[in-house]
Structure formats: C-alpha cells, structure tokens
N, C-alpha and C positions, 0 to 999 in steps of 0.2 A: 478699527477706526483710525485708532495713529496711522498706521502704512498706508493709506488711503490721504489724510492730511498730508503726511509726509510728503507725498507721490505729486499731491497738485501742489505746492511750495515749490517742489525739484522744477515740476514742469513750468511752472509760472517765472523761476529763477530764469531756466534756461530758455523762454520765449523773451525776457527783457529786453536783450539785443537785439541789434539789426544794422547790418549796413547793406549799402548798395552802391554800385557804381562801379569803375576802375580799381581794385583791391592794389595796382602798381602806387597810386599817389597816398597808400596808407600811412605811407611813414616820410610822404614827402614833403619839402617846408620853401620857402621863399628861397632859403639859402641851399639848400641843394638841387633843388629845378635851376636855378639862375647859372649852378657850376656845369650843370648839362646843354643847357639850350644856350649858345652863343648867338646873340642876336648878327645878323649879317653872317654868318657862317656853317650854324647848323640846317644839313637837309631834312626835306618833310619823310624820307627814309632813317634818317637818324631818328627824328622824335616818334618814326614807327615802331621801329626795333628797341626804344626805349620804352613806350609808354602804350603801345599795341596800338590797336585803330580808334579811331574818334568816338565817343559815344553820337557826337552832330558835327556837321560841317555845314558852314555857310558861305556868300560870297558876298566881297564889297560890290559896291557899284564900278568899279575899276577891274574886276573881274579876279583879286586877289582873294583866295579862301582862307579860311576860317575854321580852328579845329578847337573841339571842345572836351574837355573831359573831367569827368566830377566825381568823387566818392562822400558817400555820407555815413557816419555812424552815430546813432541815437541809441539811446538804454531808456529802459520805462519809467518814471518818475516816480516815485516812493509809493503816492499817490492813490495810484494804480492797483496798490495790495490792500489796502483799505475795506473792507468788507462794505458792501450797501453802496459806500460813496462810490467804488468802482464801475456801479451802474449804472450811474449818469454822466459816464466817458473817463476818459485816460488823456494820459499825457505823454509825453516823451522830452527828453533833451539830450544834446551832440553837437557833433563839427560836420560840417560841411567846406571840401575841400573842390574850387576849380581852377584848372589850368587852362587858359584859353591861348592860341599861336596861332598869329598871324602867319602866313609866307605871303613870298611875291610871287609875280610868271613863272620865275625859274625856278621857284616850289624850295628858294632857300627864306629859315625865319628874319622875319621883318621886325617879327614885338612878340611878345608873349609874357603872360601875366599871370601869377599863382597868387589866390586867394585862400583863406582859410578864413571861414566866419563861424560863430553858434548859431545854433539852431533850436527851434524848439516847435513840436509839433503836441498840437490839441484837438479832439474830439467831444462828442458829445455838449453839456452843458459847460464843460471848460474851455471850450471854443469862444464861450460868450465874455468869459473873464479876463 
C-alpha cells in the first residue's frame, strides 16, 4: 500500500509542470531580447536564426508583418493535492512570456516588444472563484 501511495505522489509531483511554446524565450527578459533585436537593423533572418520560426504571423494594413512567439510555464497549485477538494477542479499558476516583431517591406525590425506577465489557470468549480 505505501509503494502504491508513494507511486501516485511521484507521478502527481512530476505531472505539476507544464510549459508550452518557444522553449528559446525560457530564460529571455526585456533586457536581453532588446540586446539582440536592434530596432531599424536587425533582419527577419536574424530574429530566425535567433528565435526559430513564429508560433503566428500577422499583417498590418500597410502590408508590414507581424511575428509572434510565446512560452508558458504553469506548476499545479497546492490545491490540487487536496484529497475530495481535487474533485471539483484544479488550478495552476506561472509566467507567460511574449515577444512580438514588427518588420517593414524590407523584412528589417520596425518595433518589437517582450512581455512577461503571470498567469493563472482554473477549472472546474475554481473557475467560479
């Protein structure tokens, strides 16, 4: 019966985690996107070979695009291991990280912007709260 408890504890430890997205912007910040992407000089092949391909691309109305790339990592909220209360939903909490880069025609950066917010994701009856 313990190696049995034991087993669903390990496994429940190690399902907490979760990320998604660009695993490149995991350790990136305001201050070292801004020392890579030179606005007016960096090309849309530099921020390739830096940052891989866009998770989305958009266009202005001016026909200039739009690149977008986001990672997230949330851990399960205490919450969550709760016996009984577990059953009427979970939680999660993390960061969420986006870079978004304008270019022009000439596909060199216009603007570009790194974000980093928290996050927090609900289910069930903790959706209501």
């Amino acid at each position: 019966m313990k190696k049995i408890l034991l087993s669903a504890f390990i496994a429940l430890a190690l399902v907490g985690c979760a990320s998604s997205g660009n695993r490149v912007l995991k350790n990136e910040t305001h201050q070292t996107v801004a020392a890579k992407i030179i606005n007016g000089s960096t090309s849309k092949e530099d921020v390739r070979k830096m940052f891989g391909d866009p998770q989305t691309t958009s266009f202005t109305d001016s026909g200039s695009e739009i690149w977008k790339y986001e990672f997230s990592n949330v851990t399960a909220d205490a919450i969550n291991y709760v016996p009984i209360v577990n059953w009427f939903g979970s939680s999660a909490s993390g960061t969420k990280k986006e870079l978004s880069v304008l270019f022009d025609k000439n596909d060199i950066v216009v603007r570009h912007s790194m974000i980093n917010s928290d996050v927090k994701q609900k289910t069930g009856l903790f959706n209501a709260l």
